[in-house]
Structures are given as structure tokens and as C-alpha cells.
C-alpha positions as CSV (number, residue, x, y, z in Angstrom):
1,X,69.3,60.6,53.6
2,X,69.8,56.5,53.2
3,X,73.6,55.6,54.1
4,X,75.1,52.7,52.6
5,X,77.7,51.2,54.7
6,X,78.3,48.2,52.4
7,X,78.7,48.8,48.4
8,X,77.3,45.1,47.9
9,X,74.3,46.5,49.7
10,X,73.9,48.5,46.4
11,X,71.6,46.2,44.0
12,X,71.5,48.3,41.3
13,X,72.7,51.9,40.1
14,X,70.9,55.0,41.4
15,X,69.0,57.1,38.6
16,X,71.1,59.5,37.1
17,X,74.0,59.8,40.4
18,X,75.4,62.7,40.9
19,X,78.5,62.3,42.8
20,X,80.7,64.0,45.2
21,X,84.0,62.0,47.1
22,X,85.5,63.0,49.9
23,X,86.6,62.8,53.3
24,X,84.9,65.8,54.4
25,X,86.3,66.1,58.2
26,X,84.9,68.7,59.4
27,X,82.1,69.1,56.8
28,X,83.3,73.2,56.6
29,X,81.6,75.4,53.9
30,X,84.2,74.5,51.2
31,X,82.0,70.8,51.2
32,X,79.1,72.3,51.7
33,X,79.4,74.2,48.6
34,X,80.3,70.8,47.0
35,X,77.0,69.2,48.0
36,X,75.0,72.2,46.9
37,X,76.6,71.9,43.3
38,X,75.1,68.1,43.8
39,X,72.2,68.7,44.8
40,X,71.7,71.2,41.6
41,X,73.0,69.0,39.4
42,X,71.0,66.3,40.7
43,X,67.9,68.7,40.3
44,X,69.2,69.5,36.9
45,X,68.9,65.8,34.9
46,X,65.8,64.5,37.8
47,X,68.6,62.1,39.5
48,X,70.4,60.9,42.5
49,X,72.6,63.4,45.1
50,X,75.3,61.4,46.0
51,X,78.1,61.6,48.1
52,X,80.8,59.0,49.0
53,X,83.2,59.0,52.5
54,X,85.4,56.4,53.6
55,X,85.5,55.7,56.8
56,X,88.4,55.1,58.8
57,X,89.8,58.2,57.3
58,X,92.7,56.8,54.4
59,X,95.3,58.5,56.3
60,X,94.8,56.2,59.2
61,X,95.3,53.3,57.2
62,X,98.4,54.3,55.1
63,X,100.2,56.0,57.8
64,X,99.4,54.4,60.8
65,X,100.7,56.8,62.8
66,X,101.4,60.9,62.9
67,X,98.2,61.2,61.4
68,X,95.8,64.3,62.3
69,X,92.9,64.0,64.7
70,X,89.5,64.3,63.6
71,X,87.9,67.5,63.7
72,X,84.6,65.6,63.3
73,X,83.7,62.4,64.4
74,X,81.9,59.9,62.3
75,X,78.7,60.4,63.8
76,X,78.8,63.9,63.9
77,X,79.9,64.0,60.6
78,X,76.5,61.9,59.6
79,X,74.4,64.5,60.9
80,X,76.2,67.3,59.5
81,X,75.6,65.2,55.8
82,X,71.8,64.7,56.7
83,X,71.4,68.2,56.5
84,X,73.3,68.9,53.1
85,X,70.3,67.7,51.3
86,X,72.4,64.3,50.1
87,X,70.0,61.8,49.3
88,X,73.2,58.6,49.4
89,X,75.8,58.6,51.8
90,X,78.2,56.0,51.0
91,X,80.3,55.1,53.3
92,X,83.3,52.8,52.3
93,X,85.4,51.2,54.6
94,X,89.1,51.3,54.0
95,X,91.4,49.1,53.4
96,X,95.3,48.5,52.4
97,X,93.2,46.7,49.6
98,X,91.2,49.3,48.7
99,X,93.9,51.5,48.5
100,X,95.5,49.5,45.6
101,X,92.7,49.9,43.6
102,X,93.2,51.6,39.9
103,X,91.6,55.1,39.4
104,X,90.9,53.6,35.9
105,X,88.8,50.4,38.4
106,X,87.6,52.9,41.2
107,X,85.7,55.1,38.0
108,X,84.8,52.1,35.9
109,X,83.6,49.2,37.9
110,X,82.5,51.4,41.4
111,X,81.1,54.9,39.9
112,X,79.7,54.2,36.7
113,X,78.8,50.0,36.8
114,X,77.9,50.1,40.3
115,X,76.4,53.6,41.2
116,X,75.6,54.7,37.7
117,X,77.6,58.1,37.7
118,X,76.1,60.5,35.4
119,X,78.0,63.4,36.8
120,X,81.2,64.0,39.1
121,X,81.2,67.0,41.4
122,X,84.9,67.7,42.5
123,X,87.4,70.1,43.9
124,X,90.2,71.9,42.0
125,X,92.9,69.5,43.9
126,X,90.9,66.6,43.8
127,X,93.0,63.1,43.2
128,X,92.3,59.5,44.3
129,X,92.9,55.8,43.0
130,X,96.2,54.0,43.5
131,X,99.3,56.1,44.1
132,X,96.7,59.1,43.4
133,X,97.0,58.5,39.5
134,X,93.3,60.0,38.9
135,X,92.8,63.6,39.3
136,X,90.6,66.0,36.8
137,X,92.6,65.5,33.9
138,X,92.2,61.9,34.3
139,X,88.3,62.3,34.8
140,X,88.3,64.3,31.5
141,X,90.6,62.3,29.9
142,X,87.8,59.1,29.7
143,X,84.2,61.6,30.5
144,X,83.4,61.3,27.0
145,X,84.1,57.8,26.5
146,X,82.1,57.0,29.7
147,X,79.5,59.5,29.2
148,X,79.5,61.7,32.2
149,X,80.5,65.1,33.1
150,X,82.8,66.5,35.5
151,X,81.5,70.0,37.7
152,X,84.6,71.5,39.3
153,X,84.3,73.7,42.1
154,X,86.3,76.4,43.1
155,X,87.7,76.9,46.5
156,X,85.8,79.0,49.3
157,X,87.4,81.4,51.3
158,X,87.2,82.5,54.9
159,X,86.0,86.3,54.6
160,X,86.7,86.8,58.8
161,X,90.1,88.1,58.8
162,X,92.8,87.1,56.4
163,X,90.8,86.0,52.7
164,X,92.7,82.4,53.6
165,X,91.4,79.1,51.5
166,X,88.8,76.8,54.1
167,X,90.2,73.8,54.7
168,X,90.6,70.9,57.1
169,X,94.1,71.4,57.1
170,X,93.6,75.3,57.9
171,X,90.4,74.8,60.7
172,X,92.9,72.1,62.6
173,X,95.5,74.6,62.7
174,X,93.5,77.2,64.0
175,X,91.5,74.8,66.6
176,X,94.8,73.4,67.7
177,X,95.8,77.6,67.9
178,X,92.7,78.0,70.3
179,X,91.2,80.6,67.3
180,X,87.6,78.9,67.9
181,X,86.0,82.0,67.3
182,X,87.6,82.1,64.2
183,X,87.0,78.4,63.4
184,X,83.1,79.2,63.1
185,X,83.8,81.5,59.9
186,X,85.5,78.5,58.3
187,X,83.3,75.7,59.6
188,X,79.5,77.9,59.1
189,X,79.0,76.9,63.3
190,X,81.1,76.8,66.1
191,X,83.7,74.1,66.9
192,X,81.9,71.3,68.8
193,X,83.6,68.4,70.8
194,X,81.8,65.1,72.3
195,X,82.3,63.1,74.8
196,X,80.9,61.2,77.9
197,X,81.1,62.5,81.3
198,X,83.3,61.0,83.6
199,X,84.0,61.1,87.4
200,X,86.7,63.2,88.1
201,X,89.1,64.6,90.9
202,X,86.6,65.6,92.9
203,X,88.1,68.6,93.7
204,X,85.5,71.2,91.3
205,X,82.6,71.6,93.7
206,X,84.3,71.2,97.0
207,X,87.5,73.1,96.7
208,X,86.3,75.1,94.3
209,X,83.2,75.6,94.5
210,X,82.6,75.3,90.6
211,X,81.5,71.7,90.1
212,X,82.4,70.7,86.7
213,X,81.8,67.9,84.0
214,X,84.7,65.7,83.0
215,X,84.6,65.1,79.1
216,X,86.4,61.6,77.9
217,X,87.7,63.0,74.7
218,X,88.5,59.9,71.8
219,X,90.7,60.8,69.1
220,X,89.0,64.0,68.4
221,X,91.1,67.4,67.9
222,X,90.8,69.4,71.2
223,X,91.5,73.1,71.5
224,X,94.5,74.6,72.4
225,X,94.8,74.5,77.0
226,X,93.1,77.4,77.8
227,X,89.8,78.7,79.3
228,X,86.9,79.0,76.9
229,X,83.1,80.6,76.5
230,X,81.3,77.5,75.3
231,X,77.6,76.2,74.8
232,X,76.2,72.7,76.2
233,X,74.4,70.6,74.3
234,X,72.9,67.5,77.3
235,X,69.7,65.2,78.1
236,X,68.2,68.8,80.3
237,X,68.6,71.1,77.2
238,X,71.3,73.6,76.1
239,X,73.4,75.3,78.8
240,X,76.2,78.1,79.1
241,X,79.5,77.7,80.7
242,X,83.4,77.9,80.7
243,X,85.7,74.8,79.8
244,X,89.1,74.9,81.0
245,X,91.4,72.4,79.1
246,X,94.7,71.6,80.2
247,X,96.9,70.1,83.3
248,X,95.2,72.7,86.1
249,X,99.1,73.6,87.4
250,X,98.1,75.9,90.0
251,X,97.3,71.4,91.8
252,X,101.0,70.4,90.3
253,X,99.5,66.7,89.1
254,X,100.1,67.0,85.7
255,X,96.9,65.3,84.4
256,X,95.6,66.6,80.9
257,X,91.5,66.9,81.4
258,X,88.5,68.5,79.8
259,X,86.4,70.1,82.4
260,X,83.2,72.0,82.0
261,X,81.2,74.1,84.8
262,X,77.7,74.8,83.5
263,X,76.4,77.9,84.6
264,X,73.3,78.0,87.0
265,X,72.8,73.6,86.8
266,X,72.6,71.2,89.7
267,X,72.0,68.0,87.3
268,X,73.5,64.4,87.5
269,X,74.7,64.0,84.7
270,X,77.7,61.6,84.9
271,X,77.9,58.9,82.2
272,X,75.9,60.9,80.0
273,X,77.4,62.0,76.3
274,X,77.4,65.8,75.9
275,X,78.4,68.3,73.1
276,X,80.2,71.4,74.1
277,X,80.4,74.1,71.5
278,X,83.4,76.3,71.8
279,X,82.3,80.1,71.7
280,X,85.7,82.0,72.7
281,X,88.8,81.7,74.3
282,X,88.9,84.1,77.7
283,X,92.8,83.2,78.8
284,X,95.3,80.8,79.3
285,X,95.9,78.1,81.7
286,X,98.1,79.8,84.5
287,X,99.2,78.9,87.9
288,X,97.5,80.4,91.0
289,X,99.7,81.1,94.4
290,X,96.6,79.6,96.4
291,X,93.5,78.1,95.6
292,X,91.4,81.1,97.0
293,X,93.3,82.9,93.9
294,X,92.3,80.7,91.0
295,X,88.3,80.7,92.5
296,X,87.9,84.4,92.3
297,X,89.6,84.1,88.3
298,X,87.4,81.4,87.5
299,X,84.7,83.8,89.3
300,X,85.8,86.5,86.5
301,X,85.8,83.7,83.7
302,X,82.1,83.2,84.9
303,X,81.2,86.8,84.2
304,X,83.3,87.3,80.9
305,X,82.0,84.5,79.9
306,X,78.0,85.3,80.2
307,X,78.9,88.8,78.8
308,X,80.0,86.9,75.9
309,X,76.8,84.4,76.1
310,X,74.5,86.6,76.6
């Protein structure tokens, strides 16, 4: 996949581009069933899978504040797109001024002059442009002066549990519900956060006994505080463990921290990025009498948790 993060980079339209346009946080199987209508269509007239992001996402222009975390984060959303079979990412950067462009300017001098649209691939809800003015009765409106088609896709639907529409708005609310076994039915894979490990409060290993990673989380959408079965993605390989997110009360300091212990591993791996893939939730945060106390639950988290591994 070749990603364009400049449209003057673009010399001259792509043969036959099939397009898709999107946000796609998260990259859940409701846009993964998008870029397999592409990549058909694109099979279909010999041409060009195409797929178009912007990048921040719009709603961090426009509102500037209140606006959701992401549940993926640019670079992980690349590598979920590299493996869509997408031959063009496009990513556009956004501005106030390219908010203000026309739908009538965004289709006419950007798709068709400047990619060479042959084909749009779009949601049922789709809109975009100024003010939202273009949706699919806009696209169909000028198609056949234009010359290219329009492939609406239905909606997918999570079949684990209630038959509920996927989208990012529904996998947030479940994240932020701690429902991350749940989350993997709507995303196709479980709910992964990133960050670098940082020194912590030194207290893991030596009053613990559990010495744990501490994740520096950026803008991201974290789980709901709790205790979780995840999987560790590092430099050494992939690892079990248990995460605990939260403010630890049973210490009384009030500090919000991602911490991860990682089941039989004596590694250094401060200042090193890692992935941690949340499996299940095993409880909620809750304050111990005594430290003695919370070691022997975390000691039951540990076992759970490896059941659940295993």
C-alpha cells in the first residue's frame, strides 16, 4: 500500500480509482467490509483501490474540544489499512479551510480531476463537503453527468450478543464500559492500546511483589478502571498478563496509571513502546484493608487470568 500524505504529491489520476472516504477509527469490520467492496470493484474495471482519511480526525478541528478519543491511533490505523488490500491511502490533512470546501469542489476538482474517480464506495449515512451538503443523493444527483458510479454498502452487525449496528460510536461506548471482550466481535480483534513504558512508583516489585510496566497513554480511549486479561505485544515477543487501570485506592494517592505485570518475564524494558491487547475484564478496582490483602487478589487475578490465556 503507497500512502499519500500530500494531494500535490499526486501527479496524475490513478487508473480507474475506486474510492472509499472515511475516518475509519478503529478500522472495525463495518470498514472493512467497505474496502472489500473496493477492492472488488477495483478488480471489476482493472483499476485503482483507493481509500481516503484525514488526519487529525475533523472533529478535532471543528470542535476543539469535547471531542472523543481515538480508538485507533494514526499509526495503528496504517497498519490495520495495509492489510485491507488498499493499494492508496490518502491521507489529507485537515484544516478550518478544508472544511469550507463545496461537496460540489471536494467531488469535482479532488475525486474526479485529481484522483480520477471511476467509482465511489460509501455507507448508507455517508455525508461530507461544507456544512455536510453532499450525501448519496448528492453523489447520484451529478454520477451520470460525471460518469462514475456510486456502491452503497449496508451496515454490519455485531452477531455476539444484541444484533447492534458496528460502529465507532458503539465500540467507544463499550471500551469506555470495560466490555473488551465484547469489543473484539465489533472490531474482528481485540482492543489494543500503545504506549511507552515509563518509570513508575516503584512500589510493583518491592511491595508487591508483581513488578509491572507503566504505559504513557496519548489521547487514546482507555478501558473502563478495572483489572484485565490482556496480551503483550514487546521487543522479547508476545507475553500474557493482567493490567490494572485506575487510581490503585487501596495507596490513597489518587494518581490515574496504566500498569501491566507480564506473567513469568524479568526484561528491561523501560522506554520501550509496547501493545497490550485487552482479552477480558476479571474485576474492578477496589480498596484492600492492607497491602498483604491486595497481593494475594492480584495473586488470584494471576491465575484467572492464565485460565483465561491459556
Amino acid at each position: 500500500m503507497k500512502i499519500i500524505n500530500n494531494i500535490d504529491d499526486i501527479t496524475e489520476p490513478y487508473k480507474n480509482a475506486v474510492i472509499t472516504i472515511g475516518n475509519f477509527d478503529g478500522v472495525h469490520k463495518g470498514h472493512l467490509a467497505l474496502f472489500k467492496q473496493v477492492r472488488l470493484q477495483a478488480e471489476k474495471v482493472k483499476g485503482t483501490a483507493v481509500a481516503i482519511t484525514f488526519e487529525p480526525h475533523p472533529m478535532r478541528v471543528l470542535k476543539k474540544e469535547g471531542y472523543p478519543p481515538h480508538i485507533t491511533r494514526y499509526d495503528q490505523k496504517i497498519e490495520l489499512l495495509s492489510r485491507a488490500d488498499i493499494d492508496i491511502l490518502i491521507c489529507i490533512p485537515f484544516t478550518v479551510e478544508f472544511s469550507l470546501i463545496t461537496a460540489q469542489s471536494f467531488v469535482e476538482d479532488l475525486l474526479l480531476k485529481k484522483i480520477g474517480m471511476k467509482a465511489i464506495v460509501v455507507g448508507n449515512d455517508y455525508s461530507f463537503g461544507k456544512n455536510r451538503e453532499g450525501n448519496i443523493d448528492f453523489l447520484k444527483n451529478i454520477s451520470a453527468g460525471f460518469g462514475f458510479e456510486i456502491i452503497v454498502v449496508d451496515w454490519e452487525y455485531n452477531d455476539a450478543g444484541e444484533h447492534e449496528r458496528i460502529s465507532s460510536t458503539k465500540i467507544r461506548e463499550i471500551v469506555l464500559q470495560g466490555r473488551v471482550a465484547e469489543a473484539k466481535s465489533m472490531l474482528g480483534r481485540y482492543y489494543q492500546i500503545r504506549g511507552k513504558v515509563v518509570s513508575g512508583r516503584n512500589r510493583g516489585g518491592k511491595l508487591l511483589g508483581f513488578p509491572t510496566a507503566n504505559i504513557r497513554l496519548h489521547d487514546e480511549l482507555c478501558p473502563k478502571t478495572g483489572v484485565y486479561a490482556v496480551t503483550v505485544e514487546c521487543l522479547t515477543g508476545n507475553h500474557i498478563g493482567v493490567a490494572n487501570i485506575g487510581y490503585s485506592p487501596t495507596f490513597d494517592d489518587h494518581i490515574f496509571t496504566v500498569e501491566v505485570h507480564i506473567l513469568d518475564f524479568n526484561e528491561n524494558i523501560y522506554g520501550q513502546r509496547i501493545r497490550v491487547n485487552f482479552i477480558d475484564r476479571l474485576r474492578s478496582e477496589k480498596k484492600f484493608e492492607s497491602i498483604s490483602e491486595l497481593s494475594n487478589q492480584i495473586r488470584k487475578d494471576i491465575e484467572k487470568a492464565r485460565k483465561i490465556l491459556a
